[in-house]
N, C-alpha and C positions, 0 to 999 in steps of 0.2 A: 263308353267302355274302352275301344276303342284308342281313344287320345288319353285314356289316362294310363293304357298300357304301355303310347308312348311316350310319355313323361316319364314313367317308371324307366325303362329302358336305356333314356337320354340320360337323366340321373347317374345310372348304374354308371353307363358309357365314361362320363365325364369323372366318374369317380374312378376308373380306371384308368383312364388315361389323364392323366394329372399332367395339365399346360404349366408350360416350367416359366410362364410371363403370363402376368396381366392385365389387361387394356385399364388405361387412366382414364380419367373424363373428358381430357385433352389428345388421346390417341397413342401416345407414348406407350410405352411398354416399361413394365416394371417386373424386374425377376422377384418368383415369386417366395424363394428361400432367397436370405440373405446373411452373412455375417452378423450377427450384434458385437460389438467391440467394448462395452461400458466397462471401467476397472480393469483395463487392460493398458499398459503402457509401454513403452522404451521397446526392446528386441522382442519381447514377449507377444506384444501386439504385432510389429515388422514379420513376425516368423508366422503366426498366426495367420495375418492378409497373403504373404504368398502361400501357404498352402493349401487356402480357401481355393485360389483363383486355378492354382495345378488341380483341385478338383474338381474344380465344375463352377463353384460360386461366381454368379458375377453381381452381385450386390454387396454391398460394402458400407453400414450403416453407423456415424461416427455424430459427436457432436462438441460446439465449443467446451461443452463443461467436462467433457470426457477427459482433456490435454493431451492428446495420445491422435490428434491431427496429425504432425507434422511426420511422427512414426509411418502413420500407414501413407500418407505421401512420401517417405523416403521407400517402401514397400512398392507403390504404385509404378512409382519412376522406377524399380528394378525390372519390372513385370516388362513394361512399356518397353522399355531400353532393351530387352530381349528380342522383342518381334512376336512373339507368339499373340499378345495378346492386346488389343488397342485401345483408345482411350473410352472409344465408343462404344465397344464391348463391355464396356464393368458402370453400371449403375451407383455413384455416389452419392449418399444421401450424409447430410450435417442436419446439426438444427441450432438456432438463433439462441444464445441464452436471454437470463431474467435483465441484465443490465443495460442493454441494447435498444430496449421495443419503445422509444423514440422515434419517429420517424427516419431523419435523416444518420442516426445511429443504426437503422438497419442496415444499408449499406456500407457502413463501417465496419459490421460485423463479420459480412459477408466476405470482403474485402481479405479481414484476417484468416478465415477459414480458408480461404481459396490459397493467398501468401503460405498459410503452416501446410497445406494438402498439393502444393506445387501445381495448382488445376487454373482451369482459364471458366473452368462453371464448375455448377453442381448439378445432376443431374435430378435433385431436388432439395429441398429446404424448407425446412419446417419451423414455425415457434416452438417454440421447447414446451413451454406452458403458459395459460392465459395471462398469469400475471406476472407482473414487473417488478424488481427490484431496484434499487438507489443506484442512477447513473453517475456518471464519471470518475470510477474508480476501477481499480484492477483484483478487486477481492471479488468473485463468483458468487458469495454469501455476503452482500456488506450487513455489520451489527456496528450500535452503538457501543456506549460504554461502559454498558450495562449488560450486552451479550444480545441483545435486541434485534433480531433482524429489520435490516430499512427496507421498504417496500416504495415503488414510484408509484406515482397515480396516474401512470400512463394509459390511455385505456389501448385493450387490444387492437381494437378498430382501426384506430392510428399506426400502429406495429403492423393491420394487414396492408393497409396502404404502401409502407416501406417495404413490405416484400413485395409488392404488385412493381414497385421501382424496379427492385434487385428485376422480377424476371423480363421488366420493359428492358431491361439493358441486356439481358443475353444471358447473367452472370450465372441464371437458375433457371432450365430446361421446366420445371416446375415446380410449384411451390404446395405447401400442407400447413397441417396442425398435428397438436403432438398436446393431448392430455387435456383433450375439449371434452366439455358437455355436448348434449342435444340441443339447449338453449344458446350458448355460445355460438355452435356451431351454425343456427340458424341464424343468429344474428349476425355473423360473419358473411354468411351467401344475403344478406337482406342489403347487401350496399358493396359485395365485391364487384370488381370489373372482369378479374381471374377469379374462377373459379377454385378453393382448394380441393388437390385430386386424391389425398392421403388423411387420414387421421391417427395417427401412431397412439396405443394405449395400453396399458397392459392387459394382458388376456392369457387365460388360460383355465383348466378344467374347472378351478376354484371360483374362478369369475370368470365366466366362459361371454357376457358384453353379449350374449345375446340380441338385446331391448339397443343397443346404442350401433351392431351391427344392422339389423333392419333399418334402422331410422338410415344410416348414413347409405346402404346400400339401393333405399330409396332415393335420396339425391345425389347418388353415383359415385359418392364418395368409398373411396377402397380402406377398409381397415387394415392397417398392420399390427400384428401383437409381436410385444416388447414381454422378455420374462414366460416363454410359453411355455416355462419347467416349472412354474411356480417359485420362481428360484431356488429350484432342484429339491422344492418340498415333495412333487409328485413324482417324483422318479421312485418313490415306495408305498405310493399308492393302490392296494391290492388291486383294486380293478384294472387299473392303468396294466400291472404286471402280468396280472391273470389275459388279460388282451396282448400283449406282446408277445408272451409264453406261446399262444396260440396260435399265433403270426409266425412264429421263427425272429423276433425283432428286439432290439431295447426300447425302455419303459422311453427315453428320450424319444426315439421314433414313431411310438405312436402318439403322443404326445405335439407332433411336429405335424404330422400328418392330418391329426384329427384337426389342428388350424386351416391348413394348407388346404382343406379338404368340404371346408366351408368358404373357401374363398377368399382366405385371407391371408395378406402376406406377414409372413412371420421369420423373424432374427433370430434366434437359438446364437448366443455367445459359448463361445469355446474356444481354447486356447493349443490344446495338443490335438496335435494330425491323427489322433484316431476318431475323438469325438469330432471333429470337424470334418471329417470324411463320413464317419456313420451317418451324423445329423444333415449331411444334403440325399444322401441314398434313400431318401422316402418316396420316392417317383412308380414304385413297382411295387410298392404296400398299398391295397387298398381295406379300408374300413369297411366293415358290414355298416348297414341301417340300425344293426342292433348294439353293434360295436360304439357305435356314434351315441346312441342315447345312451348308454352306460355310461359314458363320460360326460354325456350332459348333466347327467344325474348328479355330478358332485358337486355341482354348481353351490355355492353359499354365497356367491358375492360376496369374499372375502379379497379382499387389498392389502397389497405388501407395501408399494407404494405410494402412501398414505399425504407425505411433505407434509408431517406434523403443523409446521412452523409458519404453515402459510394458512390456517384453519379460518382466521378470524377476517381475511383480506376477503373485500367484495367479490375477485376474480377467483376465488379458490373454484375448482373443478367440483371437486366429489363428493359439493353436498347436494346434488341433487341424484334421483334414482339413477339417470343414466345420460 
């Protein structure tokens, strides 16, 4: 009785006090809110990464397909060039696109990310997703002639190998996944030599990734959720609001929280310095137990980010439960 009262307790504790980093499987530390930057580009995005970082943020989550690299590296180098804040202080995270997963194409990729972001590493780097598209071209989507998307038959495995390169050489402090299964993801740890320490997916009340959170938190693997506003479908969520209301908070922040709050790092993109400042101030909101399951409760395992076009490829992610 006894020790279950201090469970409870530790619980509560931990939910109160909400650690603003969290341990990887490599020791590293990873902030636990971070920018998301996706459809963000030119000043929009530059103005955006500095007024993350005057707020607090030190994560900075970008990737090849985004084009909006070399933005937040003109952004970064303003930060930097100041003094206030150093390289070592702000957590960058890219991820490898579909045209790349090659082997010796991986540190090609890497290569360019680092050249558009002005950076000498990443402070991690992920596959984007399991499967590959038609290398040596400069289209992000290559399609036939027909409108067909070309797919490689690269297998992933070979793509983990080239990021195990990228982090023997220094280039990536750590390396991940980004839109794995449970079975991928097993078979990835069944012949790594680095461990991956991330697995980036979408998550949020609609698919709250329960089943793929346990599984990975079982091999230490830290979830990040991508889209943790439903892409702003939950922001009018009666429950979601009915919970904020009660809080003193926006539907965004609990929203943010209720990730953060299961342990998982989570990107909220925004662009103006108000929601960019609201969305880090989740530190001093805590959820009830009751708070928590009401928003479990909206759970459907519904997916916005479906990649139509990739349904029929052996590597597609999300036809299995989880």
């Amino acid at each position: 009785m006894i020790a279950k009262v201090l469970v409870i307790c530790l619980a509560i504790a931990m939910s109160e006090c909400l650690p603003k980093t969290i341990t990887l499987n490599n020791g590293k530390q990873m902030p636990i809110i971070g920018l998301g930057t996706y459809q963000a580009t030119g000043d929009v995005i530059y103005s955006s990464v500095i007024n993350a970082l005057s707020v607090g943020y030190r994560h900075i989550d970008t990737a090849y397909l985004y084009d909006n690299e070399k933005d937040i590296g003109r952004a970064l180098k303003q930060v930097f060039s100041e003094g206030r804040i150093k390289r070592e202080d702000v957590f960058v995270v890219s991820k490898l696109w579909h045209t790349f997963h090659s082997r010796p194409l991986v540190m090609e990729a890497m290569h360019k990310s680092l050249d558009n972001l002005g950076l000498d590493y990443l402070d991690l780097y992920l596959i984007h997703f399991p499967f590959g598209l038609k290398e040596g071209t400069n289209e992000t989507t290559p399609v036939d002639e027909k409108g067909r998307v070309l797919f490689s038959d690269v297998d992933y495995i070979e793509t983990w190998k080239g990021m195990e390169d990228v982090y023997d050489k220094g280039f990536a402090k750590s390396i991940g996944l980004s839109n794995f299964n449970s079975k991928q993801i097993d078979r990835i740890l069944g012949m790594a030599r680095v461990l991956p320490v991330v697995n980036q997916v979408e998550c949020h009340p609609y698919l709250n990734q329960k089943r793929l959170l346990d599984f990975c938190s079982q091999r230490k693997i830290v979830l990040t959720a991508y889209s943790p506003l439903g892409t702003g479908r939950l922001l009018n969520e009666t429950k979601v609001l009915d919970i904020a209301e009660k809080h003193g908070v926006s539907a965004a922040q609990v929203l943010i929280r209720y990730e953060a709050q299961r342990g998982i790092v989570v990107i909220p993109k925004a662009t103006s310095r108000k929601y960019i400042e609201e969305n880090f101030h989740i530190f001093n909101l805590t959820l009830s137990e009751q708070d928590m399951k009401d928003i479990d409760s909206l759970n459907q395992n519904l997916r916005y980010n479906v990649v139509d076009y990739a349904k029929n490829n052996k590597y597609y992610p999300f036809n299995e439960p989880f």
